[in-house]
C-alpha positions, -999 to +999 in steps of 0.1 A: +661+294-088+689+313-103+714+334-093+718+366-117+752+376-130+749+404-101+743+377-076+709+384-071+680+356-061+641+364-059+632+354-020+596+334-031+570+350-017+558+328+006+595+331+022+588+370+023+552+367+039+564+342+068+596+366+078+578+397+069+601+410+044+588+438+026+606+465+005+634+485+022+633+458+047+675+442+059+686+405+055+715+386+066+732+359+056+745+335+080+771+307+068+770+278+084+792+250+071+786+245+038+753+263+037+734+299+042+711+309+062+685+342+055+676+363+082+656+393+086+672+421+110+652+434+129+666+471+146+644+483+177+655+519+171+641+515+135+608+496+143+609+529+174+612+555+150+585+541+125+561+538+150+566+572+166+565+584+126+527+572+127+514+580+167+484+597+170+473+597+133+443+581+123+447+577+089+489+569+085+480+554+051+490+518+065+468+490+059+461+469+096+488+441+080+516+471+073+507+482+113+514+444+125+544+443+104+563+473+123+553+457+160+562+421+149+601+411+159 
């Protein structure tokens, strides 16, 4: 993998699927040593508000997936 000249990487997929990262989601980086460490942040006012965004309606345009996403820290 490469880093772009901004100092961008792709996160692989599969890296994306097992934190659930999705778009808009917030990473950290953690050093440790001489390494890095990704994290996903996870803010229970956010996952709070997003929830209380979709109560009560049937049809919130979220696939089941998108729904487990917003309850899963």
């Amino acid at each position: 993998m490469r880093v772009t000249e901004k100092g961008q990487v792709t996160i692989p997929q599969p890296i994306r699927n097992a934190l659930g990262i999705v778009p808009g989601s917030e990473v950290e980086f953690v050093l440790e040593g001489d390494h890095a460490r990704l994290q996903r942040v996870v803010r229970p006012e956010i996952v709070a508000e997003r929830l209380q965004r979709y109560a009560g309606s049937a049809d919130a345009g979220l696939t089941t997936e998108d729904i487990l996403k917003l309850t899963r820290r």
